[in-house]
C-alpha positions in Angstrom: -4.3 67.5 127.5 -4.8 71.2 126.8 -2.3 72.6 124.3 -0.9 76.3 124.9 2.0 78.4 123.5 4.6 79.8 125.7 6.3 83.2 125.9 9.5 81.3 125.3 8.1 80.0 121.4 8.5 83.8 120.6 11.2 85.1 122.6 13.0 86.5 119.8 9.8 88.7 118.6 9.7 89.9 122.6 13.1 90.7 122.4 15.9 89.4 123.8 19.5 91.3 125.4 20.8 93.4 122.4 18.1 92.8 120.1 14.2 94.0 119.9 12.5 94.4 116.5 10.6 97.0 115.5 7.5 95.9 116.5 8.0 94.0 120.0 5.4 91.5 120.7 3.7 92.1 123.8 1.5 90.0 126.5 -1.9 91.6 124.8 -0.2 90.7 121.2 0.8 87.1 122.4 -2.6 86.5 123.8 -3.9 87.5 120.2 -1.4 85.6 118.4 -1.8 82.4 120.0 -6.2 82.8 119.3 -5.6 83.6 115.7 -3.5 80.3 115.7 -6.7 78.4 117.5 -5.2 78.1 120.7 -6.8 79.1 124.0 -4.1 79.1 126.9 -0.8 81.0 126.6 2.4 80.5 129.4 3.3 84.4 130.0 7.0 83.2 131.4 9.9 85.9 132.8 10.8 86.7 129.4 8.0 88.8 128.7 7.2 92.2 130.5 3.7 93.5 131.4 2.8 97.0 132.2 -0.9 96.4 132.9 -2.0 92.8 134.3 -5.6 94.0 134.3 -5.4 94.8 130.6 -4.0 91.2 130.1 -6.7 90.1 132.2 -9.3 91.9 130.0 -7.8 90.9 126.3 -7.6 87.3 127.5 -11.4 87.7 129.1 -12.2 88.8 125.3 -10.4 86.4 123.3 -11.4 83.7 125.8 -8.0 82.8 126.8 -6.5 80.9 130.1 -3.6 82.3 131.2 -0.8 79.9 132.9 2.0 82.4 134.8 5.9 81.9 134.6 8.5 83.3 137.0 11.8 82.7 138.1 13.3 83.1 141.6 12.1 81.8 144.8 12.4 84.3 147.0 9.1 84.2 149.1 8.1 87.7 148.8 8.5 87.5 144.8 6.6 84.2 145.1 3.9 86.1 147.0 3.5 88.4 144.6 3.3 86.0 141.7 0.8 84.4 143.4 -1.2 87.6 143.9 -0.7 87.8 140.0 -2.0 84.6 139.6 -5.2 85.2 141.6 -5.2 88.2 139.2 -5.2 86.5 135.7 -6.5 83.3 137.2 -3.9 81.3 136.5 -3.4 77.5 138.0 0.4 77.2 137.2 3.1 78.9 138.4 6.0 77.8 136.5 9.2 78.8 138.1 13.0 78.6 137.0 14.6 78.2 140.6 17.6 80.0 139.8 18.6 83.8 138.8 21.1 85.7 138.2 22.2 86.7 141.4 20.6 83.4 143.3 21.3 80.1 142.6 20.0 77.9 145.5 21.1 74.7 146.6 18.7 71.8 146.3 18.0 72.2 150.4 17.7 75.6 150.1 14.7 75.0 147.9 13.1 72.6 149.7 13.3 75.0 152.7 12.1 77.9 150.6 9.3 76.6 149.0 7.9 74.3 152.0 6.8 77.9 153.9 4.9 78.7 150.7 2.8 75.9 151.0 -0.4 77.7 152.8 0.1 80.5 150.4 -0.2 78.3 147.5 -3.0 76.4 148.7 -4.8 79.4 149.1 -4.4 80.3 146.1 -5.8 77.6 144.7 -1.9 77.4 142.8 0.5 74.5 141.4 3.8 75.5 141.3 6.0 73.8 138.9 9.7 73.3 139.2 11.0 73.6 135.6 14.0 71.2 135.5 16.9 73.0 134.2 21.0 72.4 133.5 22.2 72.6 137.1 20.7 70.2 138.5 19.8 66.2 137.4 16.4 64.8 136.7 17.2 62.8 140.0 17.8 65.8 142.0 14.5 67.9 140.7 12.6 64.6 141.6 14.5 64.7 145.1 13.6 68.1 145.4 9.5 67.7 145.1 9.7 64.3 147.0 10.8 66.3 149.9 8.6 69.1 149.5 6.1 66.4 149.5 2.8 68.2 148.7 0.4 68.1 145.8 1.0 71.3 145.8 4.4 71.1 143.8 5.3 69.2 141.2 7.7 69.6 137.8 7.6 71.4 134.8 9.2 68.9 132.6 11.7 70.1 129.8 12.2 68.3 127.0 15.3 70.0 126.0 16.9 71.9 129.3 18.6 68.6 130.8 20.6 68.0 127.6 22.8 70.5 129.9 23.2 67.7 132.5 24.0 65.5 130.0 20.1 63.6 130.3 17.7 63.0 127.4 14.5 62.8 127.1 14.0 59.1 127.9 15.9 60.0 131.1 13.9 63.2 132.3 10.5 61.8 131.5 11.3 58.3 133.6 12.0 60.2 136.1 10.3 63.0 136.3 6.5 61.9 134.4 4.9 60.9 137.7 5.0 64.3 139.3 5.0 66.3 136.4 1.9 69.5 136.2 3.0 71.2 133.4 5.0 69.9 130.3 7.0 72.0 127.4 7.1 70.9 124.3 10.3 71.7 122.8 11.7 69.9 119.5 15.1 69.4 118.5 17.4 68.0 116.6 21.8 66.7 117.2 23.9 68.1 114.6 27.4 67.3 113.4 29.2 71.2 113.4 30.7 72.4 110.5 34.2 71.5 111.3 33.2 67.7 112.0 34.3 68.5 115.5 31.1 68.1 117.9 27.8 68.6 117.9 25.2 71.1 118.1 21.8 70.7 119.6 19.2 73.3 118.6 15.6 73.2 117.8 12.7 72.9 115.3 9.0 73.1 115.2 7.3 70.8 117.3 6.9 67.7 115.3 9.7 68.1 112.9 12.4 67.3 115.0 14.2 63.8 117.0 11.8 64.1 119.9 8.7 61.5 119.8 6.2 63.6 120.9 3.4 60.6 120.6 5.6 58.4 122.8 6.4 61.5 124.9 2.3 62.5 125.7 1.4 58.8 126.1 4.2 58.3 128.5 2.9 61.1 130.7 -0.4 59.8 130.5 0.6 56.8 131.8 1.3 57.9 135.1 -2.2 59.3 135.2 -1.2 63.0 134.9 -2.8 65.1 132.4 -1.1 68.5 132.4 -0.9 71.5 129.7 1.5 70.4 126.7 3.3 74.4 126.2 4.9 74.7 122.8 8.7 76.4 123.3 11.2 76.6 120.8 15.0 77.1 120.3 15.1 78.7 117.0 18.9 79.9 115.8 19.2 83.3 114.9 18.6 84.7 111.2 20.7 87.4 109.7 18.6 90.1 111.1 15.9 89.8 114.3 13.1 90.9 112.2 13.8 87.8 110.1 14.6 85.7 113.1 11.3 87.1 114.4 9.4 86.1 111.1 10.8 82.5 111.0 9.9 82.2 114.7 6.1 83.0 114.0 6.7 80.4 111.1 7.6 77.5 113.6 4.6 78.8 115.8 2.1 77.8 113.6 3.9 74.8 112.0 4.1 73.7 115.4 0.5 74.3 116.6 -1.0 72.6 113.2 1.4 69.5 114.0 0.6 69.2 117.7 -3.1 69.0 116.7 -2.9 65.9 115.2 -2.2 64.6 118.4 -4.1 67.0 120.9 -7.0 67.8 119.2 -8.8 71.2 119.8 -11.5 70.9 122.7 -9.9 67.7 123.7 -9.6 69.7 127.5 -10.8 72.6 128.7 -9.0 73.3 131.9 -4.9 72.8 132.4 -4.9 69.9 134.9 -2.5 68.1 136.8 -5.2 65.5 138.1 -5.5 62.1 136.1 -7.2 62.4 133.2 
């Protein structure tokens, strides 16, 4: 496996709705952040705007970064044009959240959607990976590539998202480990709240947290897929952004130094989702 960090593992230092720091990481900054951390392939998801894809092209040319693309929406034009992006910064992934704001499809209406794209994928030279995410069940993301039924396609598996369906990770990676392309690594931990009443899932660095991340990369192996293992995180908010931002660049480099010990640097040099 090849071991990358996501846009997501510093969404609060990108900014989120209401809040930006001072100094807003960008895709050239995140490229240089994750090299200075001794990684070599960053996930540039929907969180993080780009101005200039050649210039992100060019700083990842020069740090001698690989670049794996994340969208979300389905729509086939904006599919097209991710794919143009990925012929761009030569990415191999296209992770995609199905739904959006305005659009939340129905499991046929994804099959239908995404079974047109095939060519263009193809062409491409393109996997696109179905992130699973609260709406739907493990059962129903795994419905959804069996019927799309092409290499092609495959899942983006979660860690943490199908808590929303009420799944855990021993449910989402039975299910969905044998046609997964791409994996996110994303710790956590289940906490009593305050008032005894309830419980509050939120995350930690990779490593530190309830999921077993050993159990979790041989698991996947096991099927004979050997996809890139992203780093995410759900850090809760500090009292300020710049020191939610700080602790977030903490967990980032926590996290990369503990997922080492288990994905070694130079262990893979290409994302795959081929048997290893």
């Amino acid at each position: 496996m090849r071991l990358g960090l996501s846009s997501w593992a510093c969404a609060w230092s990108i900014g989120v709705p209401g809040q930006e720091p001072s100094h807003k990481l960008d895709a050239v900054g995140l490229i240089a952040f994750a090299s200075d951390l001794g990684l070599d392939l960053v996930q540039m998801a929907d969180n993080l705007p780009v101005a200039d894809y050649a210039e992100v092209r060019r700083a990842a040319i020069r740090r001698g970064m690989s670049i794996e693309l994340g969208t979300r929406g389905i729509g086939a034009e904006h599919l097209r044009t991710q794919l143009d992006l990925c012929r761009l910064l030569d990415s191999r992934i296209l992770r995609v959240v199905i739904d959006t704001r305005e659009h939340q499809p129905s499991p046929d209406e994804v099959v239908e959607s995404i079974k047109p794209m095939l060519p263009d994928l193809k062409a491409a030279g393109v996997t696109l990976g179905i992130e699973n995410h609260d709406r739907f069940s493990t059962r129903t993301f795994a419905d959804i590539v069996s019927r799309i039924g092409d290499a092609s396609v495959g899942i983006c598996l979660d860690t943490v998202n199908s808590f929303g369906s009420l799944e855990g990770p021993e449910v989402v990676v039975k299910t969905l480990a044998p046609m997964t392309v791409n994996l996110h690594v994303k710790d956590f931990v289940v906490l009593r709240a305050s008032h005894l009443m309830g419980f509050e899932i939120t995350g930690t660095p990779a490593g530190e947290g309830r999921l077993d991340i050993p159990w979790l990369l041989d698991a996947i192996q096991s099927t004979g897929r050997n996809p890139s293992a992203i780093i995410e995180h759900w850090p809760a908010p500090e009292a300020t952004i710049e020191e939610t931002a700080a602790k977030e660049r903490l967990w980032c480099e926590r996290s990369v130094e503990n997922m080492r010990k288990l994905i070694p640097a130079g262990l893979g040099n290409a994302s795959s989702t081929s048997p290893a």
